[in-house]
C-alpha positions, 0 to 999 in steps of 0.5 A, spaced: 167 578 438 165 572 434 159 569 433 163 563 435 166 565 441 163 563 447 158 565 452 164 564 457 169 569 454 162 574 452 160 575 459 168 577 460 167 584 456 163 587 461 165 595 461 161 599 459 161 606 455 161 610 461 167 608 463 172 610 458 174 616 457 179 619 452 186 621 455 190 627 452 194 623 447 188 622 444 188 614 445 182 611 448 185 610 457 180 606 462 178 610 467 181 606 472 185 611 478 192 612 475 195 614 482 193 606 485 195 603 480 202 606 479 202 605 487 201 598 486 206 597 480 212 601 484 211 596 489 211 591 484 218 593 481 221 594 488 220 587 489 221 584 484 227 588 483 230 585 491 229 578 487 233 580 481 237 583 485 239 577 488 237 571 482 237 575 476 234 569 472 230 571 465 222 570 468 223 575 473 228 580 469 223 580 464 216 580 468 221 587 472 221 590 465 214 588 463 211 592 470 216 598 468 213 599 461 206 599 464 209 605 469 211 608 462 205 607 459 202 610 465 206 617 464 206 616 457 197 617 457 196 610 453 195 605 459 189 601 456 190 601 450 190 594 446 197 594 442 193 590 436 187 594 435 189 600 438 182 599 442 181 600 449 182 594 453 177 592 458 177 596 465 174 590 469 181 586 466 186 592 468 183 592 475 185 584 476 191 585 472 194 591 470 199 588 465 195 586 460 196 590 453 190 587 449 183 586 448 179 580 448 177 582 442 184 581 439 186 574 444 188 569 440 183 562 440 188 558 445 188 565 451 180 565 450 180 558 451 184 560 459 180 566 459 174 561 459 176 555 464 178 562 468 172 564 468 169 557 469 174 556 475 171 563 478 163 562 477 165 556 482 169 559 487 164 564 488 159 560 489 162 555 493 162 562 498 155 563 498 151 561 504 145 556 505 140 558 501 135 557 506 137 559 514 134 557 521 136 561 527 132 561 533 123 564 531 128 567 524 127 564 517 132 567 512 131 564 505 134 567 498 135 568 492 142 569 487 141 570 480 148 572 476 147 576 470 152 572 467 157 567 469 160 571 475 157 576 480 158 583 482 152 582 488 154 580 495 150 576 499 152 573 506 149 569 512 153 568 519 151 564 524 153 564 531 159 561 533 154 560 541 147 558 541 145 566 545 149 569 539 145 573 534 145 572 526 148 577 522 145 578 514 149 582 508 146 583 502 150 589 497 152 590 491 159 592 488 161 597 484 162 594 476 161 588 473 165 581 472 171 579 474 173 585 477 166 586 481 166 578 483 174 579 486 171 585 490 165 581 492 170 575 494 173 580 498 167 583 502 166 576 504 173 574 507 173 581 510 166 581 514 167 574 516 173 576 520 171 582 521 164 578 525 167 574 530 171 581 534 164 582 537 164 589 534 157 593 535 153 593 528 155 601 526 164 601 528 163 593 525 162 598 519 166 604 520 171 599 520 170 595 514 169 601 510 176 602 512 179 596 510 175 596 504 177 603 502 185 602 503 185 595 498 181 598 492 181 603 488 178 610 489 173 608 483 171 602 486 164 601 493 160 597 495 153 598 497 149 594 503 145 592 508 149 590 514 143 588 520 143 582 526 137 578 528 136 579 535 131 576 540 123 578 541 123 580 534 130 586 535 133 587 528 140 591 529 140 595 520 145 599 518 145 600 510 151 603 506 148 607 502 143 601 499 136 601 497 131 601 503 130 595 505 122 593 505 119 591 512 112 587 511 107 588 516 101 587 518 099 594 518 103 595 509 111 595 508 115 601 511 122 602 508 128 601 513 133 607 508 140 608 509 144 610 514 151 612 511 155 613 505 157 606 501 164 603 503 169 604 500 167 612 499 171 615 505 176 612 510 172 616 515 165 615 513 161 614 519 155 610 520 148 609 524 144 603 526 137 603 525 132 598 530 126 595 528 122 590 532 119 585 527 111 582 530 111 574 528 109 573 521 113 580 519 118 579 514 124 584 512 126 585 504 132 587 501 134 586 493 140 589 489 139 594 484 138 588 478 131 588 482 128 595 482 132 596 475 129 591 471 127 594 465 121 591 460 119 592 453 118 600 454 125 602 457 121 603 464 124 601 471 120 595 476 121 600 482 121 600 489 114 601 489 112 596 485 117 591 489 113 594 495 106 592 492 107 585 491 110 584 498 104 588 502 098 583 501 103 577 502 103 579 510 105 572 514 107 568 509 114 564 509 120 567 506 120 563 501 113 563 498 114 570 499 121 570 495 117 567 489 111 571 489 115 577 489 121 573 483 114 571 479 112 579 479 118 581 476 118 576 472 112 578 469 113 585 468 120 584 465 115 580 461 122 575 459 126 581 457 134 577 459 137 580 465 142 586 464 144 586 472 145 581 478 139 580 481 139 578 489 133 578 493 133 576 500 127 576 505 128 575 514 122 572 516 120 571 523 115 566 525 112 564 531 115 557 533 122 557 536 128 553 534 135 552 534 140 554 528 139 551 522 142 551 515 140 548 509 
């Protein structure tokens, strides 16, 4: 792309190597599940077939025949590849829109500008679901931190309050498989579902069994998502589960314990079965969780930050409130990093529990 494209357009092309393989024509072919996208444009002929059926007018005859040339290209083994180039067309952009023909190297000036003011549309809509970045429910302080890699996010990052004063609030905090538009779509998608999900009252392990479920029935096989799913209870009780997600970080008195996972990520397998994990938090304890662009940040020698090292930091900061305790922690990554830019969505979250009691409160 040209040094004159903008950052908006670059931060769209966010497949990477491993994600493309040869297909035996010889073409490149994105790695995306064939056998869901063919599922997905057949149901798209058969609709649109009923509508032309019934006003055969020029958009729809034109779009029926665009989805069956994608079915073709499907069975011809040149799905994905960029009709001007002959390259491969991002995997992230199939995934939305499997129609598309060409990449965004080959787009013209007018369709980088849509592709901008889309992605511009997006970054807002995603962040107007985020929660209040500083949460109060009864002697519990949540306070976060979200920090894109580029314009939009593949991290997910929820918190609920309940709907009566005796309710428990519910923490989420995970991360999608890929990156960009594609995983920002699924971020959207676990929010809409675990909000709804929330208010069934389901206890914290079939909350997850069924969201493994749902999630895993509207996404492609290639596509998870890790997290951490937990609710605050009274006295100190939190409730964890974990989807395959890094360990959360339990910041006590006596050093930091890891909280690990409890079952396989969603989206993995429709029968995934999951456990819950209880863990008592004395005042002044805080619970930790992060997202992979924190213990994978790189510095100048190509050496991970780590858990360990995220662990260090947090064990002398025993009683402090959550957001000092967050930036204690971001300063330490920062300084490893030692300024190297950002390659992955960075999301850190702490739970606090303090000694005073209050009521709900978001700010």
């Amino acid at each position: 792309m040209h040094e004159s494209d903008s950052a908006a357009v670059q931060a769209a092309r966010s497949s990477k190597p491993e994600d493309i393989t040869m297909s035996g024509t010889g073409h490149a072919m994105t790695d995306v599940n064939d056998s869901y996208l063919r599922e997905q444009l057949e149901k798209r002929h058969r609709e649109l077939a009923g509508v032309c059926s019934k006003a055969p007018e020029p958009p729809f005859l034109e779009l029926l025949q665009e989805v069956d040339s994608a079915i073709a290209r499907i069975d011809e083994g040149t799905f994905g590849t960029c009709v001007v180039c002959e390259g491969t067309v991002e995997t992230e952009r199939l995934i939305a829109d499997p129609l598309l023909r060409v990449c965004l190297d080959c787009l013209t000036s007018d369709e980088k500008r849509a592709l901008e003011r889309d992605l511009e549309l997006a970054s807002h809509v995603q962040r107007s679901l985020l929660p209040a970045t500083h949460v109060r429910h009864g002697d519990w302080h949540v306070h976060y931190e979200y920090k894109p890699a580029g314009m939009v996010s593949g991290d997910y990052c929820d918190l609920i309050l309940p709907s009566r004063p005796d309710g428990k609030l519910i923490f989420l905090l995970g991360d999608v498989s890929g990156k960009g538009v594609a995983a920002s779509l699924l971020m959207t998608h676990l929010h809409a579902m675990f909000r709804s999900l929330s208010e069934v009252g389901l206890e914290l392990d079939k909350l997850l069994e069924v969201a493994n479920r749902v999630f895993g029935e509207s996404t492609t096989a290639s596509q998870y998502a890790t997290l951490i799913c937990g609710r605050a209870g009274d006295a100190g009780e939190l409730e964890i589960g974990s989807a395959g997600h890094f360990p959360a970080l339990h910041v006590a008195k006596e050093g930091v314990k890891e909280v690990g996972s409890t079952g396989l990520p969603l989206g993995m397998f429709s029968s995934s079965r999951y456990t819950v994990r209880r863990v008592r938090l004395e005042p002044g304890d805080s619970l930790l969780l992060f997202t992979d662009g924190i213990s994978e940040a790189l510095n100048r020698e190509g050496r991970e930050y780590g858990v360990a090292q995220l662990s260090h930091a947090a064990r002398e900061r025993h009683g402090w409130v959550p957001h000092e305790l967050l930036a204690a922690c971001r300063k330490d990554v920062d300084r490893f990093c030692s300024g190297i830019s950002q390659a992955d969505d960075q999301t850190l979250m702490v739970i606090h529990r303090s000694e005073s009691v209050g009521a709900s409160l978001a700010d």
